[in-house]
N, C-alpha and C positions, 0 to 999 in steps of 0.2 A: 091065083095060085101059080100060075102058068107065067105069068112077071115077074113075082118074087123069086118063084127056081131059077127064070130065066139070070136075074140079076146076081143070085148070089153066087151062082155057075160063072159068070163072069169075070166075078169077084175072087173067088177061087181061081180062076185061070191067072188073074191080074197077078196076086201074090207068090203062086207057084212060077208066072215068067219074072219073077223079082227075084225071088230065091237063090241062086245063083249070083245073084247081083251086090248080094251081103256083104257089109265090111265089117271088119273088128273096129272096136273099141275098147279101148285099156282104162286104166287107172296105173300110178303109179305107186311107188312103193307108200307114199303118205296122201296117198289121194283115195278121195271117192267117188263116185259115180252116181249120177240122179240118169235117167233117159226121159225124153218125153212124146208121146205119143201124138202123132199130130193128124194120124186118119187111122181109123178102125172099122170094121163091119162089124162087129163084135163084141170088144171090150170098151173099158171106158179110155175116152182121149183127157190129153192132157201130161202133166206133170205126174210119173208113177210115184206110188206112197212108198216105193224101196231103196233103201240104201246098195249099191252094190262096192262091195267091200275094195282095202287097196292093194294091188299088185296082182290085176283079173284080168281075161281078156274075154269079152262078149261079141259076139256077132247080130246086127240088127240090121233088116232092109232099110236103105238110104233111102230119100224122101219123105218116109212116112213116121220115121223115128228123128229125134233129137238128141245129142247128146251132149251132157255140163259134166266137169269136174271140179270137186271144192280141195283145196290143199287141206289136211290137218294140224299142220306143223306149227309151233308159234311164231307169231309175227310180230314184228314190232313197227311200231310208228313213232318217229320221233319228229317234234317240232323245235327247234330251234331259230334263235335270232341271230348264231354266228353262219356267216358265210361258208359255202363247202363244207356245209355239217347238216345232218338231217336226211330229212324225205324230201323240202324242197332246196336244193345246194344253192339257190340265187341268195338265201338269207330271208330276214324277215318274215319267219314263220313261226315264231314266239308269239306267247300268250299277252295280250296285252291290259291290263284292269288298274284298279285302284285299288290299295290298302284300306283296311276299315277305320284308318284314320286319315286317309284323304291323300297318301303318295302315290305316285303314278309310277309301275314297275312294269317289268316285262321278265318272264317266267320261259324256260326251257324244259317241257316236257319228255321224258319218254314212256312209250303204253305198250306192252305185251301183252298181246290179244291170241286166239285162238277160235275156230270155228265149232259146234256141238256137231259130231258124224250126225246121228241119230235126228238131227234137224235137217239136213242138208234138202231131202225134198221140200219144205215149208220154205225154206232160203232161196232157191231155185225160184217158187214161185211166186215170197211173197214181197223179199227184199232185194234181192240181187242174181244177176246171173254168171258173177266171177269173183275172184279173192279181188281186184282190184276197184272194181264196184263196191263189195263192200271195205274194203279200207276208206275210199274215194268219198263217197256217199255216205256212209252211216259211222266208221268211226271218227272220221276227222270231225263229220259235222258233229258229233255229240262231245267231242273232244274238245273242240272249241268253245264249247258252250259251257259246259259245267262245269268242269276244273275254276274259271274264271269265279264262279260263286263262292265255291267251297276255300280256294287258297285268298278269295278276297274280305274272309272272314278274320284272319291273322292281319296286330297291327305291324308295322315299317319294322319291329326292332324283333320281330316273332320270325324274319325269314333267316335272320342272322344264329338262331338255333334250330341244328338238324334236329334234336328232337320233335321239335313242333312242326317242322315242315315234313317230316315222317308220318309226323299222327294228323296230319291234312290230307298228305297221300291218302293213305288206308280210307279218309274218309270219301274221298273223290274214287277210290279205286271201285268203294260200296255203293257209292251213288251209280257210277257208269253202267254197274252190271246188273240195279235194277232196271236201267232201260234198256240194257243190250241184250241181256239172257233171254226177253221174248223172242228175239231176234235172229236168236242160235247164235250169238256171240258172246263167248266167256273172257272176260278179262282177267290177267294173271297178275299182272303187277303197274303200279303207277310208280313214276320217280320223277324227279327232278335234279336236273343234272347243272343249272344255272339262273342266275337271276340277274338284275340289274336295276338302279335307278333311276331318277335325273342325276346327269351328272354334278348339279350344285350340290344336290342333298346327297348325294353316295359321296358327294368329300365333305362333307361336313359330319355325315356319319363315322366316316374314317378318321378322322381327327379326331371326334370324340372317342371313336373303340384306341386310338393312339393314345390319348389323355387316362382312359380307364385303365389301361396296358400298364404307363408311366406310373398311375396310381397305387395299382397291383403289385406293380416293381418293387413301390419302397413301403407296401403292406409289409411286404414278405420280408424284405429287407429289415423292418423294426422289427415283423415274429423272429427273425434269426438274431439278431440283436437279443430281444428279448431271451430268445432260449440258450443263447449263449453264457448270458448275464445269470438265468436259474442255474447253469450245468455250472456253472463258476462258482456261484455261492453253496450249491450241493457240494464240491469239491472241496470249497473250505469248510463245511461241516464235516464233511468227512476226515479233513485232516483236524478238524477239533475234539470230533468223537474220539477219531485216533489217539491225539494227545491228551484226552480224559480219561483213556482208557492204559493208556502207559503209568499214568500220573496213580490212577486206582490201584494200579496193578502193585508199583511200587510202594503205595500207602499200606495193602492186603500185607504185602513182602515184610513189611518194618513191625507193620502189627504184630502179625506171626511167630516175628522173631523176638520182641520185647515179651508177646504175649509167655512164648516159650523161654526168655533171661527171667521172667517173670514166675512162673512155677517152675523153673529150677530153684531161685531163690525162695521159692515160698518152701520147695522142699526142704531145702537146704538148712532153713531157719526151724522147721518142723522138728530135722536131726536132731539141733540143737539145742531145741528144748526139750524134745523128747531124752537127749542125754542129761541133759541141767536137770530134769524132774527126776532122769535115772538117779543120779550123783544124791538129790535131795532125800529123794526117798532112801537112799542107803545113808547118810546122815542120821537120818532121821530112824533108822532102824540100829547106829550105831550110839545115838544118846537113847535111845528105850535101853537097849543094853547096858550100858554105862549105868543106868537110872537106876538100872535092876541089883540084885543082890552080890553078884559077880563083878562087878564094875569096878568096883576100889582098888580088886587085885589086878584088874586088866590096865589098869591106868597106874600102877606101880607096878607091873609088868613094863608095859611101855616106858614110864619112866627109867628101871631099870636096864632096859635097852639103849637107851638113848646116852644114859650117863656108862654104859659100856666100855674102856680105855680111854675115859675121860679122868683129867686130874682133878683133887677136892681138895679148894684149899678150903680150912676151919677158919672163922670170923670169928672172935668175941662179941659178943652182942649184949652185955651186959652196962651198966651205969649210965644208961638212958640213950646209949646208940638204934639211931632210928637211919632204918634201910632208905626207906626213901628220901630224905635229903641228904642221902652221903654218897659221892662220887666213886663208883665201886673202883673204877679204872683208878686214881690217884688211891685208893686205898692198896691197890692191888702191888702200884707201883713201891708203897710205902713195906709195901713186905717182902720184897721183891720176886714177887711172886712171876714178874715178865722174866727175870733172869733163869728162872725152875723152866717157865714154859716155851725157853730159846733153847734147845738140844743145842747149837754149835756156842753159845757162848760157856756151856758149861763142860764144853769138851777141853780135854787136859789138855796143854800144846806138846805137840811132839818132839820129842829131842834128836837132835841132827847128830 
């Protein structure tokens, strides 16, 4: 017992002349802080299980403490095959694979990655001890690796559509972050920013995307034709409509108008019989009369009207003279009856 006090009186004195001796440790505004304990009388050593948050400052006795900082912020990694572009700027850091139908291409990646806070002791102590360790270490290496599977599932003619090379990304982006998210590392985004072939077969693809171009050209070229030719023939129907419709219009016009010469005359003829049937029917109501007991006197009324300042000359009409074959006019003349019925010839002449 008298060793043990002795020792941990020691111990005690050790850390109380340390004390004094303490330096800060910070994190910055996107950082965070792991410490690790690397002698204790008391607690446990090692990697602590605490996140210390960013933009702190702590104090921890030197020697016996350790201290890591993880960045938060996203990061990116880009590989490329063009020179002075990328993470490594010498060039040829492009993905290199096969097509699932047998071309040989080379792919430009870029990966937006981030670290999990909340992992950052496990990181510390189980993958890495810096952001450049894990870029170095765990993203490139898995970056390298898998992407190649998943974009070598697309055939030569699938990279010439962003869509498919899109829906390759998202499928590389899910794959990386089953094996990184153990890891504490979240991927945000995958993309592809370039590709490449052999150069025989990238011109001989070109040539053909030129041929399909050319093709395309005078697709569209006979659809404008074509649609030209229907708006053409629309138009002459339309001026035929038109001129059927003028043609109607004027037929409707002439109708109208005949129809209408046509029951005027029908009226017109209506009047006319309607007066002929008047006229008949008073005819007809003038022999009832006549017919009647009165009639003899009304028709030698009228006759006596008629012979009114009329002159009469007397015919003999005896010793077998018949009216009808005898010329009244030469009779007339014979008695001189034209000389009675000239007033100026029977005028006296007058004396001068």
């Amino acid at each position: 017992m008298n060793t043990r006090a002795i020792i941990v009186c020691c111990c005690m004195g050790a850390a109380l002349a340390l004390l004094p001796g303490c330096v800060p440790r910070s994190t910055g505004p996107t950082e965070v802080g792991v410490r690790t304990v690397k002698f204790s009388l008391f607690g446990k050593k090692g990697v602590e299980d605490k996140v210390y948050p960013p933009g702190s400052t702590f104090f921890f006795a030197p020697f016996i403490n350790d201290w890591h900082v993880f960045d938060t912020r996203l990061n990116t990694l880009e590989m490329s095959g063009t020179k002075g572009r990328g993470d490594r700027l010498a060039g040829g850091d492009d993905l290199l694979f096969k097509t699932v139908d047998g071309n040989d291409i080379s792919l430009d990646i870029v990966l937006s990655w981030k670290i999990d806070p909340e992992k950052a002791p496990m990181i510390l102590q189980e993958v890495a001890t810096s952001m450049d360790e894990i870029k170095e270490n765990v993203i490139r290496t898995v970056t390298r690796s898998k992407p190649r599977d998943v974009f070598g599932e697309l055939e030569t003619e699938g990279f010439y559509l962003a869509d498919k090379r899109s829906q390759k990304a998202e499928e590389v982006e899910e794959a990386l972050n089953k094996i990184l998210e153990p890891l504490g590392v979240v991927v945000e985004r995958v993309g592809t920013s370039d590709y490449r072939f052999n150069p025989e077969y990238q011109k001989a693809i070109e040539d053909r995307k030129v041929a399909q171009q050319r093709a395309e050209k005078a697709k569209s070229t006979t659809r404008a034709t074509e649609q030209q030719f229907l708006a053409e023939v629309e138009e002459a129907k339309g001026e035929v409509a038109k001129m059927k419709a003028e043609a109607d219009g004027l037929f409707e016009q002439a109708k109208i108008k005949a129809d209408a010469e046509f029951k005027g005359e029908e009226r017109r003829a209506e009047a006319v019989r309607a007066e002929g049937q008047a006229e008949a029917a008073g005819i007809r109501k003038m022999n009832e009369a006549l017919a009647g007991s009165g009639g003899e006197s009304v028709v030698k009324l009228a006759i006596a009207e008629a012979l009114q300042g009329k002159k009469i000359v007397l015919v003999p009409m005896g010793d077998g003279f018949d009216v009808r074959s005898t010329d009244i006019n030469d009779l007339l003349k014979m008695y001189g009856v034209n000389a009675l019925g000239n007033p100026a010839q029977n005028r006296a002449p007058e004396k001068k």
